[in-house]
Every structure is written in structure tokens, then in C-alpha cells.
C-alpha positions as CSV (number, residue, x, y, z in Angstrom):
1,X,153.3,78.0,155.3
2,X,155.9,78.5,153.1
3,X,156.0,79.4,149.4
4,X,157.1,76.3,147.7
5,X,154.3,74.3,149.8
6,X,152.1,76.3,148.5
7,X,153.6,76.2,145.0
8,X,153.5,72.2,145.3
9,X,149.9,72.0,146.2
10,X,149.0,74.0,143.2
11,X,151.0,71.8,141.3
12,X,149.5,68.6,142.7
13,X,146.1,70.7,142.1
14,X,146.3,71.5,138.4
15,X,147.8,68.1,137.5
16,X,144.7,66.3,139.5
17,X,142.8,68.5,137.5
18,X,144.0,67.6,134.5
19,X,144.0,64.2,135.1
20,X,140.2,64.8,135.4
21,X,139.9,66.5,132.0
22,X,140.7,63.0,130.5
23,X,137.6,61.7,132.2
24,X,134.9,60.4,130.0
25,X,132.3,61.4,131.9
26,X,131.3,65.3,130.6
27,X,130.8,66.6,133.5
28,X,134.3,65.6,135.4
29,X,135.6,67.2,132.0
30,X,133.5,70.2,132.6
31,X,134.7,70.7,136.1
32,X,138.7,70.1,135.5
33,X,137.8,72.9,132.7
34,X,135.9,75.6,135.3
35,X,138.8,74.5,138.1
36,X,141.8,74.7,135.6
37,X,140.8,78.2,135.2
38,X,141.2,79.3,138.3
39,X,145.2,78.2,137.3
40,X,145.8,79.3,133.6
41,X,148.8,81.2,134.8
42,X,150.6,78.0,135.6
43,X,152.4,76.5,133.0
44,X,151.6,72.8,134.1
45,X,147.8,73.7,133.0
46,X,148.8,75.4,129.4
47,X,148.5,71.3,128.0
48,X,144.7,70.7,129.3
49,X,143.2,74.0,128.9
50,X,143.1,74.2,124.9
51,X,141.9,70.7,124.7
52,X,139.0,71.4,127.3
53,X,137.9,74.6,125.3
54,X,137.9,72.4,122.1
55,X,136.5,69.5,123.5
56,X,135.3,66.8,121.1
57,X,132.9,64.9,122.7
58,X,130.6,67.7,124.4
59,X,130.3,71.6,123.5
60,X,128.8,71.9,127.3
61,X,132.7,71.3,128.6
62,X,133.7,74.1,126.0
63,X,130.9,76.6,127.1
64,X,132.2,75.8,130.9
65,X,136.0,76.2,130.2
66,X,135.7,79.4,128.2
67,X,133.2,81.3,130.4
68,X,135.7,80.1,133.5
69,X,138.7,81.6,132.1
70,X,136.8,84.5,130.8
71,X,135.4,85.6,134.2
72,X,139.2,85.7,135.7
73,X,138.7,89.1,133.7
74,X,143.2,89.2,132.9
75,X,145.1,88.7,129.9
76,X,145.7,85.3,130.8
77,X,142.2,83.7,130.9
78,X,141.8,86.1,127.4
79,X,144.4,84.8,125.5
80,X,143.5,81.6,126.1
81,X,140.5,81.8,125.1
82,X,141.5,83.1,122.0
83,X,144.0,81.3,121.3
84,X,141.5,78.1,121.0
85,X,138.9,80.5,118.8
86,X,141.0,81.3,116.1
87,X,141.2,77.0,115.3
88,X,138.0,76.1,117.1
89,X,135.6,74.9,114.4
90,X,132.3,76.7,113.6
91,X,130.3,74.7,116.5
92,X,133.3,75.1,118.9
93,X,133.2,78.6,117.9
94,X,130.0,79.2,118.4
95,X,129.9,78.7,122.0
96,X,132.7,80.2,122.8
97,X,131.4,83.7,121.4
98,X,128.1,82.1,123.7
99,X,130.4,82.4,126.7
100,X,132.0,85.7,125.9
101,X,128.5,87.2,125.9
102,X,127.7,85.8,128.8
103,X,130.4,87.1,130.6
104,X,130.3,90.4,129.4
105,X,126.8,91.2,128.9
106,X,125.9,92.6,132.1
107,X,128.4,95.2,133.0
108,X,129.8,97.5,130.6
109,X,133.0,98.3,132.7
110,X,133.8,94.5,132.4
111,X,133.3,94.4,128.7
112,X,135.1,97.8,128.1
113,X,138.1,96.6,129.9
114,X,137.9,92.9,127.9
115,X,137.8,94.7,124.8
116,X,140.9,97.1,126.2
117,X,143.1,94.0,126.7
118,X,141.4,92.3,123.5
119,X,143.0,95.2,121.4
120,X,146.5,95.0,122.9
121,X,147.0,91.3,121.4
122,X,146.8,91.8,117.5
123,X,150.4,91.8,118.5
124,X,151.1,88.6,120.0
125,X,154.1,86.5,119.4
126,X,151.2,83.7,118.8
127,X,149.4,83.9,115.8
128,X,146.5,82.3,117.1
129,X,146.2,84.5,120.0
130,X,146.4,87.4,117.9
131,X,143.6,86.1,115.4
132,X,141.4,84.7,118.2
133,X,141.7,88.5,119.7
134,X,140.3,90.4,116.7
135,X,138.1,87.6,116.5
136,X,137.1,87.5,120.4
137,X,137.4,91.7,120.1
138,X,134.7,91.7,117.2
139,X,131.9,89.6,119.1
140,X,132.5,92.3,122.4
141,X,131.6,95.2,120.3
142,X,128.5,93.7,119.4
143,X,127.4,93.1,123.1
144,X,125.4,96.2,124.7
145,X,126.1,95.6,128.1
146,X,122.9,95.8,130.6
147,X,124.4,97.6,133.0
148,X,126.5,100.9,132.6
149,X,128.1,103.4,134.8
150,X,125.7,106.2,136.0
């Protein structure tokens, strides 16, 4: 199969997807938010991500979005999620640092290397992905990890 089939199938993919983060059923909204996660490096997706991770009408799709895009464990599902921090309001907010611990409470290597690429965007171009990162990098020094290296 060749590349740009591929390519237009992730297209078709993040735009269905997006379609149904306009739903207004929560849990549609919730599920666009875990599956556009899986395609944050895609520009097409960069429109309904932010708006999922500060959804008005239900925390639950926040909560879903941010710990999706957290677990890709890159840059990309970090910044992101930073990005939305630095304006989400207090409740927004909230359950985003809710998500972060969840994601990296259990293995210290996970949240070591989170906090490793959390400390290499004060210097985004983006303002809000630099805030959201000091932000994002203050709640992962407060998480002792369960598990640690022997």
C-alpha cells in the first residue's frame, strides 16, 4: 500500500474524528478526544484537540483527551497538553494535572522522562506551551512514582 493511501486514510480518520468531537453526546466527544490522540502529530487534528481538552460541557471529555495524549509519552502529546493548561480554567485545570498523575504515577522512568521533555519547552516559540510546561513540569515533581528502577 502505498504512502499517500495511507496518508489519505489518516486524513479521512482524524477529520471523522473530529467531526465526532462536535457531537453532543459526551461520550462520542470523549472518544474523538482518546482517538485524536493517537494523531496529534497531524496538523488536520491541531483545530479539535485544544477544544476537546477544554471542553465546556463535560470535564470527563477533558480528563479522556489529556490522559490520551499524555500516554503517547513524545513531545507532541506534551505540548499539547500544555498548551491547553496554561488557559484552561481552574476546573479544566484541575483534571488535567488529574490526568498527568495518572499517567505518571506508576513508573518513575515514565515520569522522569515527562519531566525531561517538560523542561526542554520553557523555550517554546508558543507562549502557552511554554507556561503550560513549567506548569505541567511543577505537578510531575510532586508525583512519587509507585514503581522505580531496581
Amino acid at each position: 500500500m502505498s504512502r499517500q493511501v495511507d496518508g489519505g486514510r489518516r486524513y479521512a480518520a482524524v477529520v471523522a474524528l473530529g467531526e465526532l468531537g462536535r457531537s453532543r453526546d459526551v461520550r462520542d466527544r470523549a472518544d474523538a478526544g482518546r482517538g485524536l490522540a493517537g494523531f496529534a502529530e497531524m496538523r488536520e487534528a491541531l483545530g479539535p484537540l485544544p477544544a476537546l481538552l477544554l471542553d465546556p460541557g463535560d470535564t470527563s471529555v477533558t480528563r479522556a483527551t489529556a490522559e490520551a495524549l499524555l500516554r503517547r509519552k513524545d513531545g507532541i502529546g506534551l505540548a499539547t497538553v500544555a498548551s491547553a493548561l496554561a488557559v484552561a480554567d481552574p476546573n479544566h485545570g484541575d483534571w488535567i494535572h488529574s490526568a498527568v498523575h495518572e499517567v505518571f504515577g506508576v513508573f518513575s522512568e515514565d515520569r522522569d522522562s515527562a519531566m525531561r521533555l517538560c523542561e526542554e519547552m520553557p523555550g517554546h516559540p508558543d507562549d502557552r506551551v511554554a507556561l503550560g510546561a513549567r506548569q505541567m513540569l511543577s505537578t510531575l515533581a510532586e508525583i512519587d512514582p509507585v514503581l522505580r528502577p531496581l
